[in-house]
Steps between C-alpha positions, in 0.01 A plus 500: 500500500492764207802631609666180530368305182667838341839446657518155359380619128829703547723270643421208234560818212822585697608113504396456138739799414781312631484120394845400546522625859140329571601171381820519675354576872185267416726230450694623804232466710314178347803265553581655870134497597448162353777350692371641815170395399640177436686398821197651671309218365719274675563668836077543513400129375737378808562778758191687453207350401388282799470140490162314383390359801235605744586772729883511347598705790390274774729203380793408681813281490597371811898442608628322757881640611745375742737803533691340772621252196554746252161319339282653296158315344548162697160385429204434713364233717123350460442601867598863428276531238244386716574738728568835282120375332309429848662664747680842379207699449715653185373258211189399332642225278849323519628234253896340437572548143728210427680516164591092419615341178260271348561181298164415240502214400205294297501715182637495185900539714560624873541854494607697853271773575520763787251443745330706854436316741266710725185499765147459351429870507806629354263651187233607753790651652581712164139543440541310121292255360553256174451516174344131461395311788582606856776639742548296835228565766500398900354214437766349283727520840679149596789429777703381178460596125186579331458265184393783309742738299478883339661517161643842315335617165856466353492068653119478379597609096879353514378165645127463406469699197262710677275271547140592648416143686863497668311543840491183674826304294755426709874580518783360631700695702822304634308156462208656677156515347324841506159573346535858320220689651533869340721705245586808604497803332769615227596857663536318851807413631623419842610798671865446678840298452479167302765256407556600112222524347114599516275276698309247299315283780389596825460207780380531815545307924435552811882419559418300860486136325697280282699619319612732755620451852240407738419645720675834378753705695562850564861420440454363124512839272296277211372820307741735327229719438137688659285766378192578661250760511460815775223518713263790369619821610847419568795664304817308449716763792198381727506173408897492574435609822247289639647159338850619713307488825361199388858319392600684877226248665582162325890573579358500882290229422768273304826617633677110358399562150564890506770537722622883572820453348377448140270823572213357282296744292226546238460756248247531289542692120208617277401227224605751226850545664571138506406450112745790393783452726789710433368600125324797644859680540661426185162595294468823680865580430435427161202746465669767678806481203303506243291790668822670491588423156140651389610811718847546320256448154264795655850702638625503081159526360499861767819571377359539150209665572687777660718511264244538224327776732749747350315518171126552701634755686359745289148335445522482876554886538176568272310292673579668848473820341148445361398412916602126544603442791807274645278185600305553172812509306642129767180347415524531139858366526373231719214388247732432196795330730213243610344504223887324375466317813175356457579411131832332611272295786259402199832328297606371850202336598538294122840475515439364943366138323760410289800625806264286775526209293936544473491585862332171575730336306780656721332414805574170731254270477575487918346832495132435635159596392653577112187344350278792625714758294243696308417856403241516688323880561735581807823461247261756263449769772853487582622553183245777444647658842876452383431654209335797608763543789750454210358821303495713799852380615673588188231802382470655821882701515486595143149669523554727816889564342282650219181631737728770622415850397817628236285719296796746393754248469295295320275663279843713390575122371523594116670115413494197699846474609504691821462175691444482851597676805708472774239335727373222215889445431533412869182333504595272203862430685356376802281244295804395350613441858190325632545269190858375546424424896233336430679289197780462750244335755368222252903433407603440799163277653608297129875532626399318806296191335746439267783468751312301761397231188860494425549433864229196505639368225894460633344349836627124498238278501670229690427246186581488147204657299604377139441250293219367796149359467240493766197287536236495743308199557207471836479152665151428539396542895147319515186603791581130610834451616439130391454543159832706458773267314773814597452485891793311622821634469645193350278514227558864408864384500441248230312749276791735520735279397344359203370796370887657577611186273275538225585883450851494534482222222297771266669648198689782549495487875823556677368396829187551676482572920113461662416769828261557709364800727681843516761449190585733235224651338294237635231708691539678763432279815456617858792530815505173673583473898808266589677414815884474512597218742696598844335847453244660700294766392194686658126399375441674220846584358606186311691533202338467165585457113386384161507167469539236183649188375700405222627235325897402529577670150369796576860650536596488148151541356388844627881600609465543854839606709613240757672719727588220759412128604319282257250498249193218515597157323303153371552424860269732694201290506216412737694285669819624557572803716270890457729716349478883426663761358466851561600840323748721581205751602385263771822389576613884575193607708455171730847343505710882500854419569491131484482221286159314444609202349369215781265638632096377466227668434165457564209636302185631737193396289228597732223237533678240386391121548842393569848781559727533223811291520856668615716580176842547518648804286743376262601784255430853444462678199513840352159739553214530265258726339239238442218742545629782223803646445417832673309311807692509806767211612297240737671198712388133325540156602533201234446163557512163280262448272494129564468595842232799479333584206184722519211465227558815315799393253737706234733298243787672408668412203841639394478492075598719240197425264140722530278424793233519218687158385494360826145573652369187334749252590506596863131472495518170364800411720271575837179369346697127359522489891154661603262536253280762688767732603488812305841723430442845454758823493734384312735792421871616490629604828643804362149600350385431852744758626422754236110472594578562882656821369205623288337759761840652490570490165212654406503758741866584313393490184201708537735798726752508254216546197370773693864641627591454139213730370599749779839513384400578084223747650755649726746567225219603221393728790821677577588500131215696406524756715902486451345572145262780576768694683702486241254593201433792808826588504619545119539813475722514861718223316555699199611836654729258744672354213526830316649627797785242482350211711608146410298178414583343835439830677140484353486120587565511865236787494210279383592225655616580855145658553345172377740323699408699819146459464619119480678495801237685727261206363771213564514632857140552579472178345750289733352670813154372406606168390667420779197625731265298270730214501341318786184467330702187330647349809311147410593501158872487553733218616887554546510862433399825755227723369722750558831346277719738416645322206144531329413871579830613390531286156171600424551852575816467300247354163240792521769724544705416193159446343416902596844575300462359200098665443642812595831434264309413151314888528826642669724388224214625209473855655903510425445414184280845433641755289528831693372677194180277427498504926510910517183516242301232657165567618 
């Protein structure tokens, strides 16, 4: 310790000698280690740090696939959860986690909430308990809903003003009355996929009575979600395993519902997994280039510090001439480049806050767990470790370049100008190198984003994006059928027109069009099975598609194509003959090579009272991204409105004006017809667009920051040494020129050898990015990983970028006089 608390008195007297090159690599390091320490705050709040639950690693998600379809996450019958609970042996706990809108109504003005529907030990399940009041408990089970609800902290202040005796009011939820029976905690939130928003009131059934079918059937997927909990013991690869034996049996057992054809399946993924989706790839990514861009910082900060070795080289040479040896000589080298390190990590750590708080700006708010960002004391060791790393990684070449034994050459030093040897020269080139591959790496991952957003954003839509408005609005869908004013067709036929005629009569509305079910932007809904008549196909292989309905002017509101047949009219009511139309996607894959225009349809709605009339396809129209403009093409199915309309509704309104001006008067539009219907999400559809882009664009924006900052560091790197060499090489310059060289014969000198050492790195650097490249595979869309276009512009940048940092020293060692060049020391 004696020894060492010595080294550092001498390192801090070393740095203090030198404050312009300590505050330059302090601040160096602070703003690369702070980014890293940054991001790293992200990636561990929702990739790392496990989730708050009980037992995090024993919680499941459970997935019901149909690979014979081409169907993933088809949802899950009440009888299969049954089984999976009581009969698999695999699970402790199972519940459905059902994701509904909700319509309150009885306050102040109905609001639309997100609601859970789930079993009575779904928080048993998670091992949470409330804040105020209670969680559900076995006993609260029913064959039908549970009059008791579980509101969010965020419901509990927005609605109640956080107030203390809110246990036992009641709510209305969809013209149902609940009794609030706890408040949950303000950290907690539901851990999987919800509809837009946070949930803010748990519900809970025992899904075999009214409202649902009774009895239930194995056919009738109800629940587009399960979790559940593993048996003690059990891992998930385990788990997997003994479930697929399981699934094996109840395909014997059931061959109707799980017919061999549609090769049934279940696969479970870890709770964690299924909260941060495909974020884990693009975060890592993202640490990884800015790990690099801290590198590059540590590659120039080297390139210094063995540059500056020249002038030690002498206090080195005493030192090993009074008995110190080579590691005593490393080790004091070591101390004062950590000593920068540690000093940059202190500035980082400060500087970590205020860049966490712009990188959460920059983040989607679809990005999950985002509320449990902190720097918390796993973010503080890691940016203790980087920082220490960082001091050996850039201190550890310069001090055993100068830990060599030179005694003669060096102590014979009578000036400082020698400079280094052949060994440190070549040493200090290959850094050079290292730092234009790596550069190149970053520039050509950035390369790759940028062209694959430009390619999401020329993909056709399939509808007009501008100058739209979109509102959502939730017909209310009551426990007893009875009590629901919206069940009959014919009713929800009357809404749509009047509220249709009251907003197209609105101010600065062009014309309005009402939809329902998979439409753009609408919500994703589930594939639904449909049989094509005069066509046979095997059990389990019937064609499916998205399915919606629209109103007759939906043509010229949202700018679909009509590529053949007819679009829907006044006409195509209840009464009159089912009509459909399909896309040209569906048209392609189930009518290839002939014309579908005549024939009927018929949707397959599994446990259905009574089978879905025939329609008759009447028109077919362009495709349509109505899931995101970089999701993948899927077949749909339209029918009229008047005919078919489903409960979840979106009004879209062609105008010119601000959807700010028109969120009020299509509120009061809906509500002068119902006056407990809440709208909600009213926005442009091109801001809707732009948000389903956000992962991506902030993936770009991020890689080109940090490709950027490769790039200057790159060219401060190569320009400095360019430098160096040249302050090395005065005197050579001034006996060339006094020998008769010429400016340009001294110019291609300096700045081919910059320009080779440039090269070598360009080259290094395309091998590695294009091994590396896959790393980004699921980032991309519309472009190869391996696009030639990218690696060779981008080469084409760092090279030109290489020529002009070697050209500004080039063209100032030409400028030397050979007379002031001939005396210089």
């Amino acid at each position: 310790m004696g020894t060492l608390l010595q080294d550092v008195r001498y390192g801090l007297r070393m740095l203090g000698k030198n404050p312009g090159f300590t505050a330059v690599v302090i601040l160096t390091l602070a703003v690369g280690i702070g980014a890293n320490t940054a991001l790293f705050s992200v990636v561990d709040a929702i990739l790392l740090r496990p989730l708050p639950y009980r037992d995090p690693q024993q919680l499941v998600a459970i997935h019901d696939d149909i690979p014979g379809l081409n169907m993933r996450d088809v949802g899950m019958s009440v009888q299969e959860m049954d089984d999976f609970r009581d009969r698999s042996g695999v699970f402790d706990q199972v519940s459905p986690v059902w994701p509904i809108n909700v319509n309150v109504t009885g306050r102040e003005k109905p609001q639309r909430v997100e609601g859970l529907a789930v079993s009575e030990n779904y928080f048993s399940l998670l091992g949470v308990r409330a804040a105020l009041g209670r969680v559900f408990a076995s006993s609260d089970y029913r064959p039908g809903f549970f009059e008791g609800a579980v509101i969010s902290d965020s419901l509990w202040r927005r609605m109640f003003g956080a107030d203390a005796k809110v246990l036992g009011q009641g709510i209305r939820l969809d013209t149902d009355l609940y009794t609030i029976v706890g408040v949950m905690p303000p950290a907690f939130r539901h851990p999987g996929r919800t509809l837009q928003s946070d949930v803010d009131v748990w519900i809970t059934a025992g899904y075999i009575a009214p409202p649902f079918p009774q009895p239930p059937k194995r056919e009738i997927r109800m629940f587009p979600g399960v979790i559940g909990r593993l048996k003690p013991g059990q891992n998930l690869q385990q788990a997997q395993s003994r479930l697929n034996t399981f699934v094996s049996q109840l395909t014997q057992q059931y061959p109707v519902e799980y017919p061999s054809a549609a090769r049934w399946s279940v696969r479970l993924t870890s709770l964690h997994q299924e909260v941060v989706g495909n974020t884990g790839t693009m975060l890592f990514v993202l640490l990884a280039a800015v790990g690099v861009v801290l590198l590059i910082a540590c590659v120039n900060i080297a390139s210094l510090l063995l540059a500056r070795s020249s002038a030690r080289n002498r206090e080195v040479a005493i030192r090993q001439a009074l008995g110190a040896g080579a590691m005593r000589v490393v080790r004091q080298m070591l101390t004062e480049s950590v000593l920068l390190s540690v000093c940059g990590g202190v500035l980082a750590l400060l500087l970590s806050f205020w860049l966490k708080d712009a990188l959460l700006h920059l983040v989607p708010a679809s990005i999950p767990r985002l509320q449990e960002v902190t720097v918390n004391l796993r973010v503080l060791l890691f940016t203790f470790g980087v920082s220490v790393i960082a001091g050996v990684a850039f201190g550890l070449a310069p001090a055993l370049q100068l830990s060599r034994p030179r005694l003669t050459e060096n102590l014979g030093q009578g000036n400082r100008s020698i400079g280094l040897g052949y060994g440190q020269h070549r040493f200090l080139s290959t850094l050079v190198i290292s730092e234009f591959a790596m550069s190149l790496v970053l520039l050509v991952g950035s390369g790759l984003l940028l062209r694959s957003f430009r390619k999401v954003l020329q993909v056709d839509p399939g509808f007009n994006t501008q100058h739209l408005v979109v509102a959502h609005l939730w017909l209310p869908v009551p426990n007893d059928p009875n009590l629901n004013p919206y069940l009959k067709q014919d009713k929800r036929a009357v809404f749509v027109r009047e509220v249709l005629r009251r907003v197209n009569t609105l101010p600065g509305v062009d014309g309005a069009t009402i939809t329902t079910g998979s439409t753009p932007y609408a919500g994703q809904q589930g594939l639904i099975n449909f049989s094509i008549e005069g066509t046979a196909v095997r059990s389990g292989e019937s064609p499916a598609a998205r399915v919606g309905s629209l109103t007759p002017d939906f043509s010229r509101i949202l700018g679909m194509t009509l590529v053949r047949g007819r679009v829907f009219t006044e006409d195509d009511i209840d009464t009159t003959e089912r009509v459909a139309l399909v896309d040209q996607i569906a048209a392609d894959r189930y009518w290839p090579n002939q014309d579908p225009i005549g024939k009927r349809i018929q949707l397959t709605i599994p446990g259905a009272i009574n089978p879905v009339p025939w329609s008759r396809i009447v028109g077919v129209v362009g495709r349509t991204r109505s899931e995101g403009l970089d999701a993948p093409y899927s077949p749909h199915i339209f029918f009229p409105a008047y005919q078919a309309v489903g409960i979840a509704m979106s009004i879209y309104a062609r105008t010119a004006v601000s959807p700010d001006a028109l969120q009020d008067s299509i509120r009061g539009a809906v509500q002068s017809v119902d006056p407990n219907l809440p709208v909600f999400g009213v926005r442009t559809m091109d801001g809707m667009v732009s948000d389903s882009l956000a992962s991506r664009r902030f993936a770009l924006e991020l890689m080109t920051a940090f490709a950027a900052t490769a790039l200057l560091l790159a060219a401060i790197g190569i320009y400095g040494v360019t430098a160096y060499f040249v302050t090395q090489r005065v005197r050579e310059i001034g006996i060339r020129m006094a020998l008769g060289a010429q400016r340009g014969d001294v110019l291609r000198l300096i700045v081919s050898r910059g320009m080779m050492l440039a090269a070598i790195g360009v080259g290094l650097g395309i091998v590695t990015a294009l091994a590396l490249s896959h790393l980004m595979t699921g980032l991309l869309f519309g472009v190869s990983n391996h696009d030639p276009i990218t690696v060779t512009a981008f080469a084409i940048v760092l090279a030109g970028v290489a020529l002009l940092a070697n050209y500004i020293p080039a063209r100032r060692a030409t400028q030397v006089d050979p007379m002031v060049a001939l005396r210089y020391e």
